[in-house]
PDB file of N, CA, C, O and CB in Angstrom:
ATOM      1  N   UNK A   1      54.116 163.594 299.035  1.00  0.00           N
ATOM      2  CA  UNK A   1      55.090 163.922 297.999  1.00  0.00           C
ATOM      3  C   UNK A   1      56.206 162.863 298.000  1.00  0.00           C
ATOM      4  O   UNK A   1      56.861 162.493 298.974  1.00  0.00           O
ATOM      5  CB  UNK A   1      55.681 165.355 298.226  1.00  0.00           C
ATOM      6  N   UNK A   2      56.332 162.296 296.275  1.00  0.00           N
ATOM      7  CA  UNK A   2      57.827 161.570 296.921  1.00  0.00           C
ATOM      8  C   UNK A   2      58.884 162.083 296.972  1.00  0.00           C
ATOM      9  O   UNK A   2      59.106 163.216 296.544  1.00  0.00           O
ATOM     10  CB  UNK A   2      58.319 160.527 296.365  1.00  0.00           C
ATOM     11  N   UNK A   3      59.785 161.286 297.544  1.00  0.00           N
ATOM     12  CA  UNK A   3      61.546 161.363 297.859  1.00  0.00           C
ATOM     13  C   UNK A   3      61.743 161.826 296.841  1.00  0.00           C
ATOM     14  O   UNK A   3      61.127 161.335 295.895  1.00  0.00           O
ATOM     15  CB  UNK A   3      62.571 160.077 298.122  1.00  0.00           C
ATOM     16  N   UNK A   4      62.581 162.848 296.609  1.00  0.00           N
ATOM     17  CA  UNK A   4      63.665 162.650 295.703  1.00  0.00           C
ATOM     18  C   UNK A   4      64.727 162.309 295.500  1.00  0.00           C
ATOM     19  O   UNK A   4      65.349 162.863 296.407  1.00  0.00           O
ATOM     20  CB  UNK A   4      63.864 163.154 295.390  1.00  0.00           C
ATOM     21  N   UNK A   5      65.769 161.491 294.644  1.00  0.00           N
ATOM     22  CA  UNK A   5      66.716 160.910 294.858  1.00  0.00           C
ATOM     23  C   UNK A   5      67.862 161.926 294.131  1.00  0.00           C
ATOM     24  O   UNK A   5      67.635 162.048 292.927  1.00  0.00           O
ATOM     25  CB  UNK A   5      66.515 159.485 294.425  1.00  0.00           C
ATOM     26  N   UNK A   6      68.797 162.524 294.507  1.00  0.00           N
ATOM     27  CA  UNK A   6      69.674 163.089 293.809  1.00  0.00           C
ATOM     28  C   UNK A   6      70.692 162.337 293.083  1.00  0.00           C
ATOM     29  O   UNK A   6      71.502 161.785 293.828  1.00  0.00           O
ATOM     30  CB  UNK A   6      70.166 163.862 294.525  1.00  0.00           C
ATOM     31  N   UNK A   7      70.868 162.168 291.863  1.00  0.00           N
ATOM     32  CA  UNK A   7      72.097 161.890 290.880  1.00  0.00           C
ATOM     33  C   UNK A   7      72.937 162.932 289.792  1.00  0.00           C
ATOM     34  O   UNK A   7      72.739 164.012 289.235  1.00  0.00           O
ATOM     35  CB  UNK A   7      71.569 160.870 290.029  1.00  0.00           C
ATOM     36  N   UNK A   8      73.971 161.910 289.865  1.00  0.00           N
ATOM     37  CA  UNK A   8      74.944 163.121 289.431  1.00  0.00           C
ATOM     38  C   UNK A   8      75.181 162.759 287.514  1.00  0.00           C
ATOM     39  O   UNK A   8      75.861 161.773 287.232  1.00  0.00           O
ATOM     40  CB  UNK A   8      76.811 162.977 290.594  1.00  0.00           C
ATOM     41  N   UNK A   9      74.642 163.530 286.473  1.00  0.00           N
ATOM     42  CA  UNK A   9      74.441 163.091 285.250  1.00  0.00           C
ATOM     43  C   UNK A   9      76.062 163.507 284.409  1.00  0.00           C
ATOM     44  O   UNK A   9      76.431 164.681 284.428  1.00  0.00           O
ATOM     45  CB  UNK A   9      72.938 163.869 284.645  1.00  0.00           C
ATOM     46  N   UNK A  10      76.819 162.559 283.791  1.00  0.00           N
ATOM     47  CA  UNK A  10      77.403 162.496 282.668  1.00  0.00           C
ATOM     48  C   UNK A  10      77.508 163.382 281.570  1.00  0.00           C
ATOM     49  O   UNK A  10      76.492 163.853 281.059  1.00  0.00           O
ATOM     50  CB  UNK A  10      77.057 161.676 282.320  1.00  0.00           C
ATOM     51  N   UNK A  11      78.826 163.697 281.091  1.00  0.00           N
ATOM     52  CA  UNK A  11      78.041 164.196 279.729  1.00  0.00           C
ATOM     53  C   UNK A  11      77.844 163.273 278.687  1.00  0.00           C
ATOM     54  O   UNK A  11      77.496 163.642 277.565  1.00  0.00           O
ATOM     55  CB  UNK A  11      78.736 165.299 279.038  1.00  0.00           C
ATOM     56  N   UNK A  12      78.038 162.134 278.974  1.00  0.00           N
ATOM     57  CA  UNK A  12      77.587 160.891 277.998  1.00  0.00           C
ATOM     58  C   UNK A  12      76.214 160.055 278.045  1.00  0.00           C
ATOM     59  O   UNK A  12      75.828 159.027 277.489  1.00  0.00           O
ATOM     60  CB  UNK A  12      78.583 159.845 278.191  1.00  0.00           C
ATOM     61  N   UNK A  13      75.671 160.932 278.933  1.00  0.00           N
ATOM     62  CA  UNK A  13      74.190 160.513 279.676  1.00  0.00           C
ATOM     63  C   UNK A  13      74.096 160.035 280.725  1.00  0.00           C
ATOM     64  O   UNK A  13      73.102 160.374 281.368  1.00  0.00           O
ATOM     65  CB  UNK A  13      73.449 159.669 279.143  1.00  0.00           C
ATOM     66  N   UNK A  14      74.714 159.406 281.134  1.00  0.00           N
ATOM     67  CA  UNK A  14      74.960 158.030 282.246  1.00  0.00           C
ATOM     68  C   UNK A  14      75.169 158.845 283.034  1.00  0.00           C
ATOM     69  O   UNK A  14      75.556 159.989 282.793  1.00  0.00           O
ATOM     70  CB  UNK A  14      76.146 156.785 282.166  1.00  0.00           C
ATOM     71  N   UNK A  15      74.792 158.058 284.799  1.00  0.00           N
ATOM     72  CA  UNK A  15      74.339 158.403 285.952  1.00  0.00           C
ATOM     73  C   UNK A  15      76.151 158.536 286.503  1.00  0.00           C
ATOM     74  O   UNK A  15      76.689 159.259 285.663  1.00  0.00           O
ATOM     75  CB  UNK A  15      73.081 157.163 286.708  1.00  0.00           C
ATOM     76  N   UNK A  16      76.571 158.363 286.930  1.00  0.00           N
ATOM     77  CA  UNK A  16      77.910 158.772 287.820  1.00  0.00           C
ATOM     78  C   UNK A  16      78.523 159.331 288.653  1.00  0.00           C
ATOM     79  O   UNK A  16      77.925 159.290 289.728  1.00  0.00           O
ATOM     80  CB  UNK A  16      78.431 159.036 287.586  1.00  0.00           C
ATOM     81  N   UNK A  17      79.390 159.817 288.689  1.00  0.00           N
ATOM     82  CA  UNK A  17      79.779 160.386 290.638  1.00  0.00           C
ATOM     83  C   UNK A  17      79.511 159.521 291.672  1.00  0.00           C
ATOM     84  O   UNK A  17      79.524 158.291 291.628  1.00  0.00           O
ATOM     85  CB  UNK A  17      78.819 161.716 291.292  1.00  0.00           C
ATOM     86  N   UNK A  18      79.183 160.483 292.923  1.00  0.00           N
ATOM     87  CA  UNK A  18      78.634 159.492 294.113  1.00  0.00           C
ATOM     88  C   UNK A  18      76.785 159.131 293.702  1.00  0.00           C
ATOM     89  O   UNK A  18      76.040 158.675 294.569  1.00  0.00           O
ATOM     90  CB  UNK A  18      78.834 160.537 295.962  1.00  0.00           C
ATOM     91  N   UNK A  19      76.294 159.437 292.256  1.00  0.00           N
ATOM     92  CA  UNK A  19      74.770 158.264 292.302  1.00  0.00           C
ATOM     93  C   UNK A  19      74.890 157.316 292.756  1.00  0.00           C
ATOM     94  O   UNK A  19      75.860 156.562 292.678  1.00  0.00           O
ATOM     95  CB  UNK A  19      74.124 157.704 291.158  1.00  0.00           C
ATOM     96  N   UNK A  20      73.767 157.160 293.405  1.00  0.00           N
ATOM     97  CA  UNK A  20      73.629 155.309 293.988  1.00  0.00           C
ATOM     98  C   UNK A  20      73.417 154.622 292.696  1.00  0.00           C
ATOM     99  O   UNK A  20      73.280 153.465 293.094  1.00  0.00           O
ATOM    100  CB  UNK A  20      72.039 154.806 295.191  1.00  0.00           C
ATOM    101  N   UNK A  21      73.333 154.587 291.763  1.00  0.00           N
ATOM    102  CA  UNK A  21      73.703 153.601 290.587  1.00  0.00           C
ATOM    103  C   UNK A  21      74.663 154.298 289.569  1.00  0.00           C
ATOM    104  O   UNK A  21      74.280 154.511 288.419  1.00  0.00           O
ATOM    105  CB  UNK A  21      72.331 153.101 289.768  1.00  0.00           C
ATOM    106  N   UNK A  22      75.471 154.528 289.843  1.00  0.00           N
ATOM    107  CA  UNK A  22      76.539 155.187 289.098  1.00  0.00           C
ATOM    108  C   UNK A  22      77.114 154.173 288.222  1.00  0.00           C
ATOM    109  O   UNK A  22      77.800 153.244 288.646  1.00  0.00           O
ATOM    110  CB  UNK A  22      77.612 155.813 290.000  1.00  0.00           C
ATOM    111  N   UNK A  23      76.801 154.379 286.886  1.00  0.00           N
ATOM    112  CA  UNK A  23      77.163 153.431 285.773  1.00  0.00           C
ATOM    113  C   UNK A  23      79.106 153.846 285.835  1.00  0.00           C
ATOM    114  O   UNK A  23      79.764 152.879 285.451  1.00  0.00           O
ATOM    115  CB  UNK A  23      76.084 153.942 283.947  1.00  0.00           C
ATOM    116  N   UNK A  24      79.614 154.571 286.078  1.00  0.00           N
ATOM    117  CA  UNK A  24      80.933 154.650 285.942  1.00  0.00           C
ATOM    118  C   UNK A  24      81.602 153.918 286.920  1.00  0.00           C
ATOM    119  O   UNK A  24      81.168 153.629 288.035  1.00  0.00           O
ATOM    120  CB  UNK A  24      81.334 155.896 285.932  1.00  0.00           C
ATOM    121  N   UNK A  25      82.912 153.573 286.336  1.00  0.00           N
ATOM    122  CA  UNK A  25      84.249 152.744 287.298  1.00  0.00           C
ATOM    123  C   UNK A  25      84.446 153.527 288.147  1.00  0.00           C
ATOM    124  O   UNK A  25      84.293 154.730 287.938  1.00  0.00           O
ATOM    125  CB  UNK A  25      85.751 152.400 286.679  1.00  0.00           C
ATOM    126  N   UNK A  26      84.948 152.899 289.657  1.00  0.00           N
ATOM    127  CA  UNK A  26      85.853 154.032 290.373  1.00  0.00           C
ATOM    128  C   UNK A  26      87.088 154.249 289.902  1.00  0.00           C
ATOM    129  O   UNK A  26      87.782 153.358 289.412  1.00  0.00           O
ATOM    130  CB  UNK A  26      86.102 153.796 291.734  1.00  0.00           C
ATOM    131  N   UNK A  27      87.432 155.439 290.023  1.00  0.00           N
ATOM    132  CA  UNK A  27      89.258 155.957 289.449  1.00  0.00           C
ATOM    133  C   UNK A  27      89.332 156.374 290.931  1.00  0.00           C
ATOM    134  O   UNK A  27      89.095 155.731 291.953  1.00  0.00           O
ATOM    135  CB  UNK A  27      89.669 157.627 287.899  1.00  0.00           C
ATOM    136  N   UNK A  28      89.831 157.965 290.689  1.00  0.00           N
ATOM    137  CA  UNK A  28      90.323 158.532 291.947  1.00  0.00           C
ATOM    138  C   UNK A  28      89.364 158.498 293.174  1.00  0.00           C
ATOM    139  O   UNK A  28      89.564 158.034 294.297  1.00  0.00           O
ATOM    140  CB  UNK A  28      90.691 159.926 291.692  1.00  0.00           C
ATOM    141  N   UNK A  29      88.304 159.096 292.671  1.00  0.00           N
ATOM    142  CA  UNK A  29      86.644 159.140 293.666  1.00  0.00           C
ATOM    143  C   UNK A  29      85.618 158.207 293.190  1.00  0.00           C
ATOM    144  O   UNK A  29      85.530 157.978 291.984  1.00  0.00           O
ATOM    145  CB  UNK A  29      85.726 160.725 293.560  1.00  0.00           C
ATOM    146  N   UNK A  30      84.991 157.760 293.869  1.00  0.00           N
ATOM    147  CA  UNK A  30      83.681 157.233 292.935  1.00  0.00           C
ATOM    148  C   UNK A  30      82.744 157.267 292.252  1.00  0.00           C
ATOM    149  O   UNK A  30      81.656 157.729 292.594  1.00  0.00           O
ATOM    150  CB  UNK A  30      83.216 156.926 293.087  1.00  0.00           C
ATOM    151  N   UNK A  31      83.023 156.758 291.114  1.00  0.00           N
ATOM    152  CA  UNK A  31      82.386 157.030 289.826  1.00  0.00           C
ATOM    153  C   UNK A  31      82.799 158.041 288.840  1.00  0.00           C
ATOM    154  O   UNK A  31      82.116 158.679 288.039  1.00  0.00           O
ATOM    155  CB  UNK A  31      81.199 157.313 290.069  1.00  0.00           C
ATOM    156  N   UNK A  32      84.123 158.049 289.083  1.00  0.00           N
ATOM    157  CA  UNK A  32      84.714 159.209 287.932  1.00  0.00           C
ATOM    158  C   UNK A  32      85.695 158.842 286.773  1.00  0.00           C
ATOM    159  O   UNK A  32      86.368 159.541 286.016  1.00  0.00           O
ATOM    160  CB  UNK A  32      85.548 160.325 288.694  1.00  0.00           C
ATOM    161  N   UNK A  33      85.475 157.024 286.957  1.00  0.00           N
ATOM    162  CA  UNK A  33      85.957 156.593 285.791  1.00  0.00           C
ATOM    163  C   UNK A  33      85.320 156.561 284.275  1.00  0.00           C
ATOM    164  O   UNK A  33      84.653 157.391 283.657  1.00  0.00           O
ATOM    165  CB  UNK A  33      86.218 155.506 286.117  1.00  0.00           C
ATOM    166  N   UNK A  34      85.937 154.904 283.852  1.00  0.00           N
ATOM    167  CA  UNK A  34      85.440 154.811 282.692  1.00  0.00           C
ATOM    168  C   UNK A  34      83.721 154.528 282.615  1.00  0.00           C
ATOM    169  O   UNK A  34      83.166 154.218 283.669  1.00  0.00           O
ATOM    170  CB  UNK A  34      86.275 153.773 282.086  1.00  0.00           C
ATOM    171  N   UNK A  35      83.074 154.617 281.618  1.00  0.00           N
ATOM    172  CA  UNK A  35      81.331 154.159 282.244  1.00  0.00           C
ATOM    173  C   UNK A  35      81.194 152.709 281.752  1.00  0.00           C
ATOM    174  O   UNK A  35      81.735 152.418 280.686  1.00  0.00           O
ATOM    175  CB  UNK A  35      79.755 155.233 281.429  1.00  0.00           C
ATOM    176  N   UNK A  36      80.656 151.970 282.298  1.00  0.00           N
ATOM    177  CA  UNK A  36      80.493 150.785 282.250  1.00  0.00           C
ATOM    178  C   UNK A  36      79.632 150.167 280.799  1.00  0.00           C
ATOM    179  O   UNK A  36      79.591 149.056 280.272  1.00  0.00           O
ATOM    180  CB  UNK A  36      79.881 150.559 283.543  1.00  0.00           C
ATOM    181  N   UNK A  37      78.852 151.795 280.412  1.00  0.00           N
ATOM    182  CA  UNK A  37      77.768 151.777 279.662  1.00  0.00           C
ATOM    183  C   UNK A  37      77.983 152.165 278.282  1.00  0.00           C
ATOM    184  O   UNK A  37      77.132 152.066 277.398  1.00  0.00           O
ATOM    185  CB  UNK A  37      76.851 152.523 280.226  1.00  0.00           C
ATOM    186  N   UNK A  38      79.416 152.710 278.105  1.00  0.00           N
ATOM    187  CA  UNK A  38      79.593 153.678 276.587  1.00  0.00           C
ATOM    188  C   UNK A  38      80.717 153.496 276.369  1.00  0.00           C
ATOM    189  O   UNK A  38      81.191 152.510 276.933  1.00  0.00           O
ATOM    190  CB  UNK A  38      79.370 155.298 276.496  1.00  0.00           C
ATOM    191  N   UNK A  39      81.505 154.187 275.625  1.00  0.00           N
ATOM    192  CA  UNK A  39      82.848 154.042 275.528  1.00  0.00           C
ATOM    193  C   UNK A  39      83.516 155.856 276.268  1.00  0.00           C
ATOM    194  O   UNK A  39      84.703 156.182 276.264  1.00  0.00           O
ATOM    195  CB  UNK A  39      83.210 153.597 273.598  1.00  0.00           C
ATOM    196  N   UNK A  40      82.275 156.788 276.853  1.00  0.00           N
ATOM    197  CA  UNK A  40      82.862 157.058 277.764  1.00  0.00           C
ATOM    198  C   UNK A  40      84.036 156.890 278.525  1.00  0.00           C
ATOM    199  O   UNK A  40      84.187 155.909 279.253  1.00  0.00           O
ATOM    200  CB  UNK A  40      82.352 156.939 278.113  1.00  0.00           C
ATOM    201  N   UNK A  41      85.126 158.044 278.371  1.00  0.00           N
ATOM    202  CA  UNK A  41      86.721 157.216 279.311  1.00  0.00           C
ATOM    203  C   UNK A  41      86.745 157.709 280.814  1.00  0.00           C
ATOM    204  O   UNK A  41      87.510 157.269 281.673  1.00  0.00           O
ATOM    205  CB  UNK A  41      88.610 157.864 278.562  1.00  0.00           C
ATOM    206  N   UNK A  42      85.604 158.879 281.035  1.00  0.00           N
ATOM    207  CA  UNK A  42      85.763 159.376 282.192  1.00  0.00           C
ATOM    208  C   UNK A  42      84.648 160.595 282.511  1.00  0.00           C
ATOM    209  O   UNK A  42      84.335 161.543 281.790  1.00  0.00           O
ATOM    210  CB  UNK A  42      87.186 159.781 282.241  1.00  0.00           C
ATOM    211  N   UNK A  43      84.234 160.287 283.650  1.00  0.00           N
ATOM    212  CA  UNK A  43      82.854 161.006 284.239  1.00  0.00           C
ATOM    213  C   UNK A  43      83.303 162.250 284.047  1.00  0.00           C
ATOM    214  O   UNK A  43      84.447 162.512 284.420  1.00  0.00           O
ATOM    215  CB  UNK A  43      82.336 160.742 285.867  1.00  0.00           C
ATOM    216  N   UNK A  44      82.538 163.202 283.463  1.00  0.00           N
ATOM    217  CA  UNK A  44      82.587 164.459 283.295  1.00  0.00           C
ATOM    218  C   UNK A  44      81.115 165.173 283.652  1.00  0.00           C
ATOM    219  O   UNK A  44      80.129 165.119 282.917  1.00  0.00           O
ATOM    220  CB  UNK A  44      83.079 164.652 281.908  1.00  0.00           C
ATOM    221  N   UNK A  45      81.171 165.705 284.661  1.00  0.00           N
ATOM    222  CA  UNK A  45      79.655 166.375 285.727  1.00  0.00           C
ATOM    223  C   UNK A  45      79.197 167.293 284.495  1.00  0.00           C
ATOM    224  O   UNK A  45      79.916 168.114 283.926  1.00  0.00           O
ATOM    225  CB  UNK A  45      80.092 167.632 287.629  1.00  0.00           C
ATOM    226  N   UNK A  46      77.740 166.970 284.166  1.00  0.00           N
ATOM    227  CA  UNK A  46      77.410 167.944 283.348  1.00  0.00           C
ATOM    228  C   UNK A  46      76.270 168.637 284.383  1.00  0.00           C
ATOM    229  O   UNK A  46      76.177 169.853 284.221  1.00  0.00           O
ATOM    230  CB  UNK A  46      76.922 167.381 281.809  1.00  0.00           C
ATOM    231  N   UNK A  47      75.308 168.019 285.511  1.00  0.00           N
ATOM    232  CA  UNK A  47      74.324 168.460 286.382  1.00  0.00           C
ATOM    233  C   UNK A  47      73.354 167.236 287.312  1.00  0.00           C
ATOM    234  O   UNK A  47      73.220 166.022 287.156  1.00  0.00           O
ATOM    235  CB  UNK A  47      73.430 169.333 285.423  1.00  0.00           C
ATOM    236  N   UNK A  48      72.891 168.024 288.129  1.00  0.00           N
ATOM    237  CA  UNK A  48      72.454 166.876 288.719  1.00  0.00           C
ATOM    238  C   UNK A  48      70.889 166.329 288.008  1.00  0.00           C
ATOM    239  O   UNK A  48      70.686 166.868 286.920  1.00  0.00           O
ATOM    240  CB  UNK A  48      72.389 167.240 290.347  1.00  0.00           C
ATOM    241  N   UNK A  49      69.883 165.448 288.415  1.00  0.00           N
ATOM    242  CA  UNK A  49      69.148 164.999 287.709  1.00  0.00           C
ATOM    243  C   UNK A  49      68.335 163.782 288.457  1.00  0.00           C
ATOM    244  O   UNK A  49      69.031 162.816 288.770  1.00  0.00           O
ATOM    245  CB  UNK A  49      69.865 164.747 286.595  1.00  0.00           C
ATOM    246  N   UNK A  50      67.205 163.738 288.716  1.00  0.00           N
ATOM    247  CA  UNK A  50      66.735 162.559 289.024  1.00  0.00           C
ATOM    248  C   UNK A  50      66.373 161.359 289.414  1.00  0.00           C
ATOM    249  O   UNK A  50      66.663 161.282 290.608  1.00  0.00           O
ATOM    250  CB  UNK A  50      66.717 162.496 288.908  1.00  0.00           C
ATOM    251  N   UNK A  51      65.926 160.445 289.074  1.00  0.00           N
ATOM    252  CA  UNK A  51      66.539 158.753 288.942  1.00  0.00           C
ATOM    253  C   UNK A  51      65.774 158.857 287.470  1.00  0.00           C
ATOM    254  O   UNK A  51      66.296 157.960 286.807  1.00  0.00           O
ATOM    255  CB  UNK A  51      65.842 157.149 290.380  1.00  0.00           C
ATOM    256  N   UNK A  52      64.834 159.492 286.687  1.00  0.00           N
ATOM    257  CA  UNK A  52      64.898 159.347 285.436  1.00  0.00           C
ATOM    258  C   UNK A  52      65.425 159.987 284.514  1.00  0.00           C
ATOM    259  O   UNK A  52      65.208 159.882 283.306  1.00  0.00           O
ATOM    260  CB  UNK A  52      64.104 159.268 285.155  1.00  0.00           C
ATOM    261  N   UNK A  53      66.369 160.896 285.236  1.00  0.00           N
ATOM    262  CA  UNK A  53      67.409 161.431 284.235  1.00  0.00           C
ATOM    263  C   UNK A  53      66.756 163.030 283.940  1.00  0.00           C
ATOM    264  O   UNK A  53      67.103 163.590 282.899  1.00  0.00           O
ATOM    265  CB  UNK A  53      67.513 160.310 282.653  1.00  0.00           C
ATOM    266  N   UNK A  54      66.053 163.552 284.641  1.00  0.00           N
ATOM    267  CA  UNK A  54      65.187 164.909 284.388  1.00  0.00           C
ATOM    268  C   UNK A  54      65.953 166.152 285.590  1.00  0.00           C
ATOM    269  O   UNK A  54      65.730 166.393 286.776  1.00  0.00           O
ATOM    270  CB  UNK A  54      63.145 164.515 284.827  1.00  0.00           C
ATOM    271  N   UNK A  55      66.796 166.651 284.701  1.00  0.00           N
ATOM    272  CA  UNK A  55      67.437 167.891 285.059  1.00  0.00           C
ATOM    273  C   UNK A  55      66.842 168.170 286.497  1.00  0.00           C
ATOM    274  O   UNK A  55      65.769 167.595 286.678  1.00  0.00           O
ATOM    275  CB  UNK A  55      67.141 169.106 283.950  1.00  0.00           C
ATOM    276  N   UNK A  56      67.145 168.668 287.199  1.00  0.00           N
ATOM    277  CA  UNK A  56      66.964 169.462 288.777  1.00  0.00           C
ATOM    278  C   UNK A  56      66.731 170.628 288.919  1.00  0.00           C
ATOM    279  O   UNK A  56      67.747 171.246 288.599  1.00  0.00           O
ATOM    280  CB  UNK A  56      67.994 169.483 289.613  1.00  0.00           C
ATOM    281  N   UNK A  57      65.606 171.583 289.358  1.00  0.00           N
ATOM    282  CA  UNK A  57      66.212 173.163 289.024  1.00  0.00           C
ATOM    283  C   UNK A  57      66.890 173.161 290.035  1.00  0.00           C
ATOM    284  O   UNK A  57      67.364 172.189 290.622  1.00  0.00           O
ATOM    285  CB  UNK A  57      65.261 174.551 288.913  1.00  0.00           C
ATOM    286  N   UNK A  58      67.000 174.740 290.393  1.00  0.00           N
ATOM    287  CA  UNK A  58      67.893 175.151 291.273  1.00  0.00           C
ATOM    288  C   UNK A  58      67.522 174.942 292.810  1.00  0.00           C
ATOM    289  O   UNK A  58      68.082 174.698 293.879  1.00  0.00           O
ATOM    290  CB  UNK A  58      68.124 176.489 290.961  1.00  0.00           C
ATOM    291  N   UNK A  59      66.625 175.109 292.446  1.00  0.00           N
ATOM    292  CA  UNK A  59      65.052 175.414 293.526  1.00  0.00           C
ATOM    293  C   UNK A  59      65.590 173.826 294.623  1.00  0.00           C
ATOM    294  O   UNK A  59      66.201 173.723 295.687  1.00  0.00           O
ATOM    295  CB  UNK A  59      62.674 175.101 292.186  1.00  0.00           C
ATOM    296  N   UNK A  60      64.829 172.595 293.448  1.00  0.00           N
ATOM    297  CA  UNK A  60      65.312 171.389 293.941  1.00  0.00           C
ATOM    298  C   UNK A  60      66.272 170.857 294.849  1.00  0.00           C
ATOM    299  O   UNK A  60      66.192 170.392 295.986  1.00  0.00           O
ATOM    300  CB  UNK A  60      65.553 170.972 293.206  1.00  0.00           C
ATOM    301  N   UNK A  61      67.083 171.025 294.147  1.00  0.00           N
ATOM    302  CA  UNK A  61      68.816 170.579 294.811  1.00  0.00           C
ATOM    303  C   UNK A  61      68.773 171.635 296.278  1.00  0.00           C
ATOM    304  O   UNK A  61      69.019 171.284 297.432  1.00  0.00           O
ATOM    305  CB  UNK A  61      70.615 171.253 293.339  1.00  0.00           C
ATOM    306  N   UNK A  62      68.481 172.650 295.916  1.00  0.00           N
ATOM    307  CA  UNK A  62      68.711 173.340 297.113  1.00  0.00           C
ATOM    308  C   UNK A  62      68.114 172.856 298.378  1.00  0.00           C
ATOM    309  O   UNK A  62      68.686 172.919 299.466  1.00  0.00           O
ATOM    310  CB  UNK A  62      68.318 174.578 296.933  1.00  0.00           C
ATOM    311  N   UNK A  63      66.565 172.217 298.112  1.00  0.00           N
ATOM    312  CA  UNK A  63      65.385 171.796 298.913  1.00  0.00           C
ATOM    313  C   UNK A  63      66.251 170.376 299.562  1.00  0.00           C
ATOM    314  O   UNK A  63      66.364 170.132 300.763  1.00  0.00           O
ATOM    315  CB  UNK A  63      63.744 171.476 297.829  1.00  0.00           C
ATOM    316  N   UNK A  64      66.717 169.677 298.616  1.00  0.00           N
ATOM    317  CA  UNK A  64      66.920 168.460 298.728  1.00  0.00           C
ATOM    318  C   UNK A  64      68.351 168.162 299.850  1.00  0.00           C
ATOM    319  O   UNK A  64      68.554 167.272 300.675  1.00  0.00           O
ATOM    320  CB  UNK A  64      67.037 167.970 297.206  1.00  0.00           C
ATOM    321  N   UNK A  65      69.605 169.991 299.187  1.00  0.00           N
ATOM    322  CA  UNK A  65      70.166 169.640 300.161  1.00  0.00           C
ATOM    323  C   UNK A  65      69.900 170.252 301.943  1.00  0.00           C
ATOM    324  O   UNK A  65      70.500 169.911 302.963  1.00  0.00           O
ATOM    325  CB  UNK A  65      71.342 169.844 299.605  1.00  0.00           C
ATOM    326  N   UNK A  66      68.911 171.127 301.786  1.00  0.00           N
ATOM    327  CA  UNK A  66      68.535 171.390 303.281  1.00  0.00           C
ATOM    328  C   UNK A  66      68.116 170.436 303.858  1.00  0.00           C
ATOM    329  O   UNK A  66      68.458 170.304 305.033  1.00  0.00           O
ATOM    330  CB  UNK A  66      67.629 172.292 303.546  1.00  0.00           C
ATOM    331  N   UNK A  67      67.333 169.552 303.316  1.00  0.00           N
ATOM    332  CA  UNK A  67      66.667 167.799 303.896  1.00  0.00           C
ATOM    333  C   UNK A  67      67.889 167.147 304.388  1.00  0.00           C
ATOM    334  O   UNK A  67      67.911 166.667 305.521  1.00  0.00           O
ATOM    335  CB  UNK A  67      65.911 166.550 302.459  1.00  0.00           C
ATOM    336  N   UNK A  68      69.079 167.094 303.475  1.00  0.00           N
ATOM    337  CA  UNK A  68      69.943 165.942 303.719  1.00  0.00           C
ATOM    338  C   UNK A  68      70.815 166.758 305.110  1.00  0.00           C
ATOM    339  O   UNK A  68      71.488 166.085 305.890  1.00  0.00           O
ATOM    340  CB  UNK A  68      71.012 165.423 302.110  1.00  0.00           C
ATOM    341  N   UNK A  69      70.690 168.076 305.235  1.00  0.00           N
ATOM    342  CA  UNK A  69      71.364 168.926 306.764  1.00  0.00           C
ATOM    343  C   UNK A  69      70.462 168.789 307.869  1.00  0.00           C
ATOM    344  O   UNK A  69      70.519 169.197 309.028  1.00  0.00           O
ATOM    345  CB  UNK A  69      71.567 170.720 306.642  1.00  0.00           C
ATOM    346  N   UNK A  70      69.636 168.136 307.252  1.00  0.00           N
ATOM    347  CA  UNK A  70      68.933 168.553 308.996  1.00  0.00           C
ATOM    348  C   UNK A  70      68.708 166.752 308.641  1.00  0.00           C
ATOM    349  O   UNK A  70      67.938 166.433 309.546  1.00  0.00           O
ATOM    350  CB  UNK A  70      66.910 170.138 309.385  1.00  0.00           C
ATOM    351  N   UNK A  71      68.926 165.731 307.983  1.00  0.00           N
ATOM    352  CA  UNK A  71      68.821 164.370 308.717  1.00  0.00           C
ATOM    353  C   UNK A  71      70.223 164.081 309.115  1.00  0.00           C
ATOM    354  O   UNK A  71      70.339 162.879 309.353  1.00  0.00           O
ATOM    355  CB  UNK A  71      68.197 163.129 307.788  1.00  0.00           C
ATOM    356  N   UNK A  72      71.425 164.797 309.289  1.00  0.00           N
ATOM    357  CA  UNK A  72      72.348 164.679 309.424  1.00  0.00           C
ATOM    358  C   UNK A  72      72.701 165.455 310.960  1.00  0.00           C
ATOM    359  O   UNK A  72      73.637 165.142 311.695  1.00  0.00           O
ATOM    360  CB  UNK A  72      72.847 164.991 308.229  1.00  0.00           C
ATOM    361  N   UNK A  73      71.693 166.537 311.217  1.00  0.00           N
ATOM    362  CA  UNK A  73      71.880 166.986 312.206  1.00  0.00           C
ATOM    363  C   UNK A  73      71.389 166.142 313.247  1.00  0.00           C
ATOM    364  O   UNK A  73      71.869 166.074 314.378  1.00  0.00           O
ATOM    365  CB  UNK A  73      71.493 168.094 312.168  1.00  0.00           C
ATOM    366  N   UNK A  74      70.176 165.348 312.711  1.00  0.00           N
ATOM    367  CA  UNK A  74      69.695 164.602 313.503  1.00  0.00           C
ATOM    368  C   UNK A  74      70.097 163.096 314.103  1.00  0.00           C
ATOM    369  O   UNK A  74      69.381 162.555 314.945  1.00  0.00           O
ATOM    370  CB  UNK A  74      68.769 164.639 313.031  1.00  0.00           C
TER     371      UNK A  74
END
């Protein structure tokens, strides 16, 4: 099965927050500025999503963050 990569989606589409390719500027935190990509003025979290941009259920994120607690425990 592959990895999944968690990103944090825009409401302007674009990837942002802490994504590892977060099209937005840093402001206060990273990636909660302007987007590099739109005229977007500021990251607004609409959900998480992918690396091709395909919504997460609940199910997911949840899976994904028990993975990231136990490589952290480790």
């Amino acid at each position: 099965m592959e990895k999944i990569t968690i990103f944090e989606m825009c409401r302007c589409g674009h990837f942002g927050g802490e994504s590892p390719n977060s099209m937005h500027e840093d402001r206060y935190q990273n990636g909660h500025g302007e987007c590099r990509e739109c005229n977007c003025n500021q990251f607004t979290w609409v959900g998480f999503v992918d690396s091709n941009g395909t919504p997460l259920s609940h199910d997911e994120i949840q899976q994904l963050a028990k993975e990231r607690r136990e490589e952290l425990a480790n």
